[in-house]
LOBASE-233070 format. One record per atom (N, C-alpha, C, CB): x, y, z. Coordinates in pm, whole numbers, plus 50000, padded with zeros to 5 digits. Atoms other than C-alpha are relative to their C-alpha. Glycine has a CB too. Layout:
% residues N
XYZ
...
***
This chain:
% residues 358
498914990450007
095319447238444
500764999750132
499485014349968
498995002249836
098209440638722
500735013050003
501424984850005
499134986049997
100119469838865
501044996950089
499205013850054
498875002849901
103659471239005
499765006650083
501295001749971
499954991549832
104379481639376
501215007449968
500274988850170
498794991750012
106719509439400
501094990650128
499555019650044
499265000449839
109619506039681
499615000750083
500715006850046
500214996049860
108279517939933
498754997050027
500255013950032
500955009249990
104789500739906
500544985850013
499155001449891
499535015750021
106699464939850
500495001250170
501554995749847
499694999949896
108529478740169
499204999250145
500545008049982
501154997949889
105619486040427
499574982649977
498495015049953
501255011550021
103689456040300
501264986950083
499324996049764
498785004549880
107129434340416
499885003650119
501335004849981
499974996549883
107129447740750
498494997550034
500595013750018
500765002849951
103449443340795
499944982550012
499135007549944
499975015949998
103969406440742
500884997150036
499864992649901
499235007049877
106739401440948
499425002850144
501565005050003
500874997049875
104789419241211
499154988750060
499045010949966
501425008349956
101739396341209
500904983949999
498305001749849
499445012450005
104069365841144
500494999050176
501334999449869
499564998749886
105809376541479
498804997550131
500635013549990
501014999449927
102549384541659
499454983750004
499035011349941
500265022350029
101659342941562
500704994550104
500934989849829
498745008549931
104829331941684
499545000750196
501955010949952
500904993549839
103899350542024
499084992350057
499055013649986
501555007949955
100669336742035
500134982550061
498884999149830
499815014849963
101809305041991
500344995050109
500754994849938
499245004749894
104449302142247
499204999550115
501165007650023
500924997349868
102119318242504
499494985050015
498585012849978
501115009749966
099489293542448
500984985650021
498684998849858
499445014850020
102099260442392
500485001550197
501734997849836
498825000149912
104269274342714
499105004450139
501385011749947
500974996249870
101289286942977
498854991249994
499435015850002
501155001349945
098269270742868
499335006550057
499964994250050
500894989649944
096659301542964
499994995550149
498455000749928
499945001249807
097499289043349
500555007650059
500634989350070
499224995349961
099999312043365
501564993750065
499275005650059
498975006450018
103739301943389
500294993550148
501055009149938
500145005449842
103009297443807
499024982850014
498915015150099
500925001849977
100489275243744
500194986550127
499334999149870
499875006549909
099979246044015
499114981749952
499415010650125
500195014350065
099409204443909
499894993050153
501494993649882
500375012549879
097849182544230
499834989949969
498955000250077
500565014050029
096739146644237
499004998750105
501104987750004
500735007749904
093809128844385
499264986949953
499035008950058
500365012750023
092369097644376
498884998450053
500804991150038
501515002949987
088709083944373
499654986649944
499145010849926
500815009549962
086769052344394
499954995949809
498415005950108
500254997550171
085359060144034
499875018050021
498094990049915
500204990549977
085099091843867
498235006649913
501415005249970
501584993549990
081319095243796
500015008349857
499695012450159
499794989050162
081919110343390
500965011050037
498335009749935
499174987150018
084559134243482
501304991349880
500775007650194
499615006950134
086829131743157
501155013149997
498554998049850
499454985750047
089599160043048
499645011249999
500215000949909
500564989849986
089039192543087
498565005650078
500035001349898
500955002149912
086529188143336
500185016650073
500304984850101
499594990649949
086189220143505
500584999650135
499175007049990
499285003649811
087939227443893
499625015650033
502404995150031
500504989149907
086109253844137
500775000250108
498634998650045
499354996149817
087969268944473
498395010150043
502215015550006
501114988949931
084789286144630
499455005349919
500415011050082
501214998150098
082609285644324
501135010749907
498195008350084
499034989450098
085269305644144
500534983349885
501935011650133
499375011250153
086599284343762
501415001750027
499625006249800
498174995749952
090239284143943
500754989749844
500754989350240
498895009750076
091549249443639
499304995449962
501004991550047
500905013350049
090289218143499
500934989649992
499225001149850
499865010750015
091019184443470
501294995749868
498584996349987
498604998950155
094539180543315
500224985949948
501985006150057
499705013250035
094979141943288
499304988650075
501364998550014
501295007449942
092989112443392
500944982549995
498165002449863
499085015249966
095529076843527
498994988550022
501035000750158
500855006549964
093199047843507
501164992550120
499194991949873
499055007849873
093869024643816
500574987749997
499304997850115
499165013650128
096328997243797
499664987350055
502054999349987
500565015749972
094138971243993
498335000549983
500434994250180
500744999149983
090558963944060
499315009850117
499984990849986
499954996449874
090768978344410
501105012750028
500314987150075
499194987349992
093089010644333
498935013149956
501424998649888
500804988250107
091809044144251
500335007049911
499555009050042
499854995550131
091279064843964
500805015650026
498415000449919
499004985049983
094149097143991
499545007949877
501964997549991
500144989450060
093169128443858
500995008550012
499025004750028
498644988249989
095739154443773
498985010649936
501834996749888
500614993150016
094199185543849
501245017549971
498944996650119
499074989850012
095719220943699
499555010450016
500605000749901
500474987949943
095079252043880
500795013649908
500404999450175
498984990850013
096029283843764
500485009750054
499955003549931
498734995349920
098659306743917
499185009050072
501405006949917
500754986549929
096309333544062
499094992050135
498675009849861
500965011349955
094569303944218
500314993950130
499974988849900
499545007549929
097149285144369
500385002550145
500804996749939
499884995649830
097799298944724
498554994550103
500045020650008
501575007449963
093999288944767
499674986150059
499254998549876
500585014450009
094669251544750
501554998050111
499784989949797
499545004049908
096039241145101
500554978850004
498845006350095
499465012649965
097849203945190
498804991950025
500995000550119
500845008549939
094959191245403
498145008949894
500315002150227
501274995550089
092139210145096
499424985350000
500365007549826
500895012650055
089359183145025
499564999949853
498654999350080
500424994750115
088479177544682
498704990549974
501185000049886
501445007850056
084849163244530
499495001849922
499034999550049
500624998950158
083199155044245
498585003450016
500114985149904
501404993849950
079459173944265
499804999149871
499755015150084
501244999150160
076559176243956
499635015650031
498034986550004
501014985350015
075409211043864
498705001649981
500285007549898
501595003249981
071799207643942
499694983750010
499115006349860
500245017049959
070019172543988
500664990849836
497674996150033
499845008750153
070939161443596
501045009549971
498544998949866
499524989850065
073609186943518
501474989449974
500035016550094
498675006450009
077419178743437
500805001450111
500725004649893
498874999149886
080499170743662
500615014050027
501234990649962
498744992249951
082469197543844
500854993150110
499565013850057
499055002849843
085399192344050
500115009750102
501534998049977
500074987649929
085209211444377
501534998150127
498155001350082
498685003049909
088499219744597
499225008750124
501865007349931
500814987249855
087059229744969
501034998950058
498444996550122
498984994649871
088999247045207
499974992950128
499675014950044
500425009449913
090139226145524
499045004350092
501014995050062
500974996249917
087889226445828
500745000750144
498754990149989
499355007249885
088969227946126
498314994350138
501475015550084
501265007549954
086729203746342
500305001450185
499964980649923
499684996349863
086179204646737
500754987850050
498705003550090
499185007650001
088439183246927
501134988749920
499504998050046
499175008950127
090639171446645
501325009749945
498754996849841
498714991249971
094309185046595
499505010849842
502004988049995
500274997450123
094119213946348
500224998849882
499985005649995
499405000850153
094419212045962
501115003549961
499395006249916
498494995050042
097689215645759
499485014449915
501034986449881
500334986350094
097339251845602
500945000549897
500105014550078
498925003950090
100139245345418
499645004649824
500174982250022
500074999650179
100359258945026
499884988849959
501195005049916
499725012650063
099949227044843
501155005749864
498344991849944
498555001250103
103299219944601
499394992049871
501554989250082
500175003050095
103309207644280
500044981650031
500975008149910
499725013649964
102699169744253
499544995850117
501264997650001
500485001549875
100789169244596
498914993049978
499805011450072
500975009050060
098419140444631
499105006150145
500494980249969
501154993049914
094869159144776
499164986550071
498835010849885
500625008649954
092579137144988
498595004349935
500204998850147
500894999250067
089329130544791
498744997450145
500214989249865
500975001349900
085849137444965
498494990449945
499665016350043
500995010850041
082429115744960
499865009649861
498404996350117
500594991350136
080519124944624
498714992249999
500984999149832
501285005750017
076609120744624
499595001749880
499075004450082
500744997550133
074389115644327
498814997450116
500264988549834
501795003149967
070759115944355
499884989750001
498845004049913
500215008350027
070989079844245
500314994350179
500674996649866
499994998049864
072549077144602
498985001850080
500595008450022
501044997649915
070189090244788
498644992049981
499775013549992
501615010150024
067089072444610
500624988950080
499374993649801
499215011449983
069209042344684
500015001950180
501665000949903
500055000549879
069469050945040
498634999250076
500685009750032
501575003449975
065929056445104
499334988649954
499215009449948
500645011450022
064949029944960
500594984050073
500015000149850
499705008849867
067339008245191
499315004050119
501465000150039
500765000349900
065469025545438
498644994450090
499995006849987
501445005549979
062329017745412
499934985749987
499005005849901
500115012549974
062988982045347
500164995150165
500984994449911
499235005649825
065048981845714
498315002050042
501685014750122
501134999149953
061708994945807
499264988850024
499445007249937
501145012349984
059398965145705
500294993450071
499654991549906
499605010949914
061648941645842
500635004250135
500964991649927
499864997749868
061268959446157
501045004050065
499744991750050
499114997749973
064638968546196
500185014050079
500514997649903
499874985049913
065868999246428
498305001650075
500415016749860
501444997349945
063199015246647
499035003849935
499935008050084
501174999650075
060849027846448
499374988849946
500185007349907
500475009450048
061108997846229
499334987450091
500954997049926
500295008949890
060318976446598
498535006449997
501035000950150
501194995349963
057469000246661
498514995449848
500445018850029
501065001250090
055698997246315
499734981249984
500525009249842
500275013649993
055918960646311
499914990150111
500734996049937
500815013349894
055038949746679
499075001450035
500394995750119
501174996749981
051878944746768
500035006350153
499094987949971
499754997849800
052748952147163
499735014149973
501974996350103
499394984949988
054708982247078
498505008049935
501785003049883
500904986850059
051688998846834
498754995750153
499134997449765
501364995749906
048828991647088
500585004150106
498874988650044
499644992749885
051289003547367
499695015449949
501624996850047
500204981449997
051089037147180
498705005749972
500915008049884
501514994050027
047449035947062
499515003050162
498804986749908
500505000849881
046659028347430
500335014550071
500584987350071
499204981949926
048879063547536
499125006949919
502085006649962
500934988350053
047049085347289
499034998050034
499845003049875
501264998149958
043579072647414
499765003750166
499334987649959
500284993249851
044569080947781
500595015250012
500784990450126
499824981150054
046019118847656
498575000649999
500865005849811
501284996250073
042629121547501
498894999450124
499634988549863
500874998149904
040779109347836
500265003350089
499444993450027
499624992849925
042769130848054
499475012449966
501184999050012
500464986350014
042179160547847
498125001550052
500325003949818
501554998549977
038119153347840
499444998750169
499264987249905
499964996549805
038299149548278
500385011549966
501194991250135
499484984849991
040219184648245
499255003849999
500735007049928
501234995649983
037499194648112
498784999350079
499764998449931
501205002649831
035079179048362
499945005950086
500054989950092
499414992549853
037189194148624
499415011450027
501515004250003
500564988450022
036489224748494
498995004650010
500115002649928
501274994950002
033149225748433
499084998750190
499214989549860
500755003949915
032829210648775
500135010250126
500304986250022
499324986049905
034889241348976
499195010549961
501735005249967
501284990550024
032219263648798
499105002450009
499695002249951
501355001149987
029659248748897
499825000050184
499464985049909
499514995449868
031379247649264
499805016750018
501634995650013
499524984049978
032019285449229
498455002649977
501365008949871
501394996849985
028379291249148
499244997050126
499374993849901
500864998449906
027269276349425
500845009150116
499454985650043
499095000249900
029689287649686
499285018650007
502004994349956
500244990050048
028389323649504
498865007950098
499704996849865
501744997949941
024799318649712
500274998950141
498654986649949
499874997449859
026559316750045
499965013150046
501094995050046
500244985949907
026059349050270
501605001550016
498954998350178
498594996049986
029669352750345
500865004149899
500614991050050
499144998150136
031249346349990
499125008849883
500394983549934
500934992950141
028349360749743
500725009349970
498475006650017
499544986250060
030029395049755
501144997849937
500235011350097
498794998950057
033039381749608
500404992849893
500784998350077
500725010950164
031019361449308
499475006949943
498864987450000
501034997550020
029469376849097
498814998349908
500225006450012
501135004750043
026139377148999
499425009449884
499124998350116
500304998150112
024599382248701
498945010449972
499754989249959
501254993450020
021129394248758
500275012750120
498554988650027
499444984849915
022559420649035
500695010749897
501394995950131
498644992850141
025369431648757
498795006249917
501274984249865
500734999250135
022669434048466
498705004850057
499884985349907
501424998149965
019509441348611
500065011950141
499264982850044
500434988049900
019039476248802
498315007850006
501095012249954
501094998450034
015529485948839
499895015350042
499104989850056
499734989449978
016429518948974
500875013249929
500314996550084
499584994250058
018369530548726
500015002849825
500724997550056
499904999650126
018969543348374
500994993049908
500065010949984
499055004050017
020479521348159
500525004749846
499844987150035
499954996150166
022379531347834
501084995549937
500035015049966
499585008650088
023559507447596
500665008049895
498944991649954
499235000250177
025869504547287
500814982550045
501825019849953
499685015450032
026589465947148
501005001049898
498694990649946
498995003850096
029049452146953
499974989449951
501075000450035
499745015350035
029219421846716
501384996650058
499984996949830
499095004149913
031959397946897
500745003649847
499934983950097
499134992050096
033699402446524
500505014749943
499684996349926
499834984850045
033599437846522
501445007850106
498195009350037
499234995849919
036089439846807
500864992949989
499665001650105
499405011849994
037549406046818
500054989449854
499284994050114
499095006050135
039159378246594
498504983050103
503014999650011
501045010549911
035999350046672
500854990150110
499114988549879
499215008049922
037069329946960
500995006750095
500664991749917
498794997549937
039879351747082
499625020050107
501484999549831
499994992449917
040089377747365
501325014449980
500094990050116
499724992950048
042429399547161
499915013149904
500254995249998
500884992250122
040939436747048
501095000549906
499305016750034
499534996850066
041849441246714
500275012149969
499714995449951
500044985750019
042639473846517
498975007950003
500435002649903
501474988850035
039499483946393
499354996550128
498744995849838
500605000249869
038289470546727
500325011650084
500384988350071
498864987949920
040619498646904
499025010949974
501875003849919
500584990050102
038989521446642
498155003850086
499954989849801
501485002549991
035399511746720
499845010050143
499514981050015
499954997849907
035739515247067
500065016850082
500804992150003
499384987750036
037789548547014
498195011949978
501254995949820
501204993050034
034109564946890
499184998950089
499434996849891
500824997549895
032449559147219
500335013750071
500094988650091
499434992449940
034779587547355
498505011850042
501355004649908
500914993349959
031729614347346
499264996550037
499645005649957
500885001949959
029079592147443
500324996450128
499394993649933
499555000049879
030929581847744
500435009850063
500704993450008
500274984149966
031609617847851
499045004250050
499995007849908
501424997349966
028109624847862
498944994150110
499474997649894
500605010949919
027359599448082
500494999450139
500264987049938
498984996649829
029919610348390
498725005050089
501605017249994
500864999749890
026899608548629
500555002050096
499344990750023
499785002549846
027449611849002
499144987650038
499545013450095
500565008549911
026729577649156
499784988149872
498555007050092
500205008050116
026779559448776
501424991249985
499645010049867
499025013849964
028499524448723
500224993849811
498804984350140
499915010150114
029929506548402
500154986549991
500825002449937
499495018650000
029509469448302
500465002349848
498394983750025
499555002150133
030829456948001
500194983650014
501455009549956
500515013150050
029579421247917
500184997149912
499034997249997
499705007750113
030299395847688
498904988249991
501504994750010
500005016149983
028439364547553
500224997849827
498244991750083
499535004950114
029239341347306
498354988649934
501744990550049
500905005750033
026909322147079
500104982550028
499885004849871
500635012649941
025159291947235
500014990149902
498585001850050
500135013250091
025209272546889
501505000849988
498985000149840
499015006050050
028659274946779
501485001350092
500045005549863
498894997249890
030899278147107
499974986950106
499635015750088
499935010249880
031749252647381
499885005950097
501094992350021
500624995949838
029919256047676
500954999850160
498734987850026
498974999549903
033009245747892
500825011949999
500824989349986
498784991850007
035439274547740
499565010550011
500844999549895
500504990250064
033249300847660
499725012250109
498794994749926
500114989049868
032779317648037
501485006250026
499444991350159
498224989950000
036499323548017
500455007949904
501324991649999
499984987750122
036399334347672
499615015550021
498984995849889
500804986750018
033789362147715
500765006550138
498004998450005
499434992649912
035179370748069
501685010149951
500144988650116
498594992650050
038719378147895
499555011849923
501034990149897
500314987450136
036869397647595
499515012650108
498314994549852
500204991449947
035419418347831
500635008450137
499144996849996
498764995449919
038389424248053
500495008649900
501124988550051
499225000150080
040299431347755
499125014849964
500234986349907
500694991050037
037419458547665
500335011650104
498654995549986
499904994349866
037699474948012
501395006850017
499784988750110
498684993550012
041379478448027
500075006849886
501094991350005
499274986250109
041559499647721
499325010050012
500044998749834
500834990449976
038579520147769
500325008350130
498754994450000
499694998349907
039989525948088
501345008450013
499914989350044
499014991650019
043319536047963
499855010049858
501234991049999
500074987750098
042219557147632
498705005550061
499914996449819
501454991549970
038529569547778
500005006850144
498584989149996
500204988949900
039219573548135
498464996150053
500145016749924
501755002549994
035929550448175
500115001450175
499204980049922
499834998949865
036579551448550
500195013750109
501024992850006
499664981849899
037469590448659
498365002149962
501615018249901
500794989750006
034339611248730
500625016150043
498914995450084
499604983749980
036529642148793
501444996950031
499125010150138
498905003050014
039689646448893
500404991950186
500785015049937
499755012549903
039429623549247
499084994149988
500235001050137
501765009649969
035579609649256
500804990749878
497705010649943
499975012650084
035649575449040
498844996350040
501124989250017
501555011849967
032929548248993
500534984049911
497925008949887
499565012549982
032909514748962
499614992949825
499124992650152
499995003950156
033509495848618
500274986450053
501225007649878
499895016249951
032829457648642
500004996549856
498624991850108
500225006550105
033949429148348
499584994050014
500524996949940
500795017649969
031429400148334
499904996349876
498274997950076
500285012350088
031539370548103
498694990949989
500934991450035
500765006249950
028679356248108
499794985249848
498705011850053
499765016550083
029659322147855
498795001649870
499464982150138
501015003350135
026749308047633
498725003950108
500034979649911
501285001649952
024049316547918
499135013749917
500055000350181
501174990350033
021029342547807
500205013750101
498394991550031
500114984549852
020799376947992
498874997550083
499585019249935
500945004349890
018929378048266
498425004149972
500515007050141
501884992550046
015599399048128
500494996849797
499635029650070
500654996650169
014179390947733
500885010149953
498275006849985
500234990750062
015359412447487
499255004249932
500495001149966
500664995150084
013499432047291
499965002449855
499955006850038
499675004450106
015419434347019
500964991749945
500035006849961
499255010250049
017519415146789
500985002850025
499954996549887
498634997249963
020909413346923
500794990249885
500324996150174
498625010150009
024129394246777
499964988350142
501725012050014
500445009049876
024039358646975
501654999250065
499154981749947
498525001149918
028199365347018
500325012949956
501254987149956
499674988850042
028569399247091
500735006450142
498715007349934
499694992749891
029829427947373
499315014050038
501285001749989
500734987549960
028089454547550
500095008750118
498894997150002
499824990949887
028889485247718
498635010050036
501315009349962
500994995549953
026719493747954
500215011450108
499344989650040
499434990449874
026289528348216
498555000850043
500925017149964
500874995949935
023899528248465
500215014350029
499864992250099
500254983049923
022519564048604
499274999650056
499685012349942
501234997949927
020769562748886
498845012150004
500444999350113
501014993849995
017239574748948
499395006450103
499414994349964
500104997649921
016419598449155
498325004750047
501005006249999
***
């Protein structure tokens, strides 16, 4: 069953279809007459070697921004000419792309597709500066290198050939026999300089020990079994594993070392004798320490103990002028001077306070 349109339905329905016919037309022109570039838009040239798959519509970046793409593509008219790209920016764009701009063809990730990139000039040190210049329509850009990965394998792998065949210095060094035993020969006299150092060392310690037993110098060595051994007095201990303070090896208290330390506060208090002395000794264990380093080690750890106790405890005031005497001794991988009795830690620290006996 069909039904007529009145007038004034036949009428509307006319006008909606000249409308949308119009709105077409519009569309069209836009798109035929801008190319969505906008009616400013801006047309360069550049030229390249090859262009590596860039093809029409290729995209074109100014500073990672999608400024155009790839408007036309001139093959070259010899063997030895290059390939011109006509690149089309659009109008919002174009102030961006300078005379002396560089342009290059880059991959979007190691396997990805072509972009074209326009970089801004540089200006370089001693070299007159760049043209800043707007680029004009029809302006032929100067094209920049363009790496592939294939490149680079390719380069390294010329490298390492130059290598074998000895080429450049390195490649001289790995392939003469002179040159490598000139350098084996240097690292084995590093190596027997350092092990004398050490000699040296052990041998100035063993100087300083004796020098220790002269009448003149003793008082300004000191000694171990004087330090540690009072037979006149009271002695009263607290030990420390060397990890409970320290980082093994190192003469740096840690936190919880700080901490540890920190909880002597009342027992050292109690102990402010008249005429009473603090040591604070270190040794390190005899199996897994070097006997050359280890008297400097423990001497530091127990420096290092001293100065803080000294500045949070106050191990040194007996009032507010009297003081007493707080000594650090290291005493390396040797043994204490008397047996213990009980089981100690073989790398540990120990604060000690005599109180004399009266």
């Amino acid at each position: 069953m069909s039904r007529t349109l009145s007038g004034l339905q036949a009428v509307i329905l006319g006008l909606v279809v000249v409308v949308a016919l119009g709105l077409g037309a519009v569309g069209v022109f836009a798109v035929g007459s801008r190319g969505w570039f906008g009616n400013d838009s801006l047309q360069v040239r550049v030229g390249f070697p090859e262009i590596r798959g860039v093809e029409v519509g290729t995209r074109v970046r100014i500073q990672g921004i999608d400024a155009g793409e790839v408007a036309a593509i001139t093959p070259p008219t010899g063997p030895e000419s290059p390939v011109e790209l006509r690149l089309r920016i659009k109008s919002e764009y174009r102030h961006l792309v300078r005379v002396s701009s560089t342009v290059q063809i880059v991959s979007e990730g190691m396997l990805g597709g072509k972009v074209i990139e326009i970089r801004p000039p540089i200006r370089e040190p001693g070299k007159p500066d760049p043209d800043l210049t707007v680029a004009r329509n029809d302006d032929l850009l100067k094209a920049g290198p363009s790496t592939e990965l294939g490149d680079v394998i390719s380069t390294v792998g010329s490298t390492l050939q130059r290598l074998e065949k000895g080429e450049g210095t390195l490649g001289k060094i790995i392939t003469s026999p002179e040159l490598h035993n000139a350098v084996v020969a240097f690292l084995h006299s590093t190596k027997d300089a350092a092990e004398r150092s050490k000699d040296t060392m052990a041998a100035i310690q063993r100087d300083a020990d004796a020098l220790g037993k002269l009448p003149i110098i003793r008082g300004y060595v000191q000694d171990p079994v004087a330090i540690l051994v009072r037979a006149k007095a009271e002695r009263n201990r607290r030990t420390f594993a060397e990890g409970e303070l320290f980082e093994p090896g190192r003469a740096v208290l840690t936190a919880s070392g700080k901490g540890k330390l920190d909880n002597l506060a009342s027992w050292l208090e109690g102990l402010k004798h008249k005429g009473s002395e603090v040591v604070v000794v270190s040794y390190a264990d005899s199996r897994a320490s070097d006997a050359k380093l280890a008297p400097a080690t423990t001497r530091q750890q127990s420096e290092a103990v001293v100065n803080y106790l000294r500045t949070s405890q106050k191990i040194h005031k007996l009032g507010w002028v009297s003081s007493r005497k707080v000594t650090a001794l290291g005493m390396g991988t040797q043994p204490p001077p008397q047996p213990e009795r009980e089981e100690l830690p073989p790398a540990r620290i120990e604060v000690i306070v005599f109180v004399p006996q009266t």
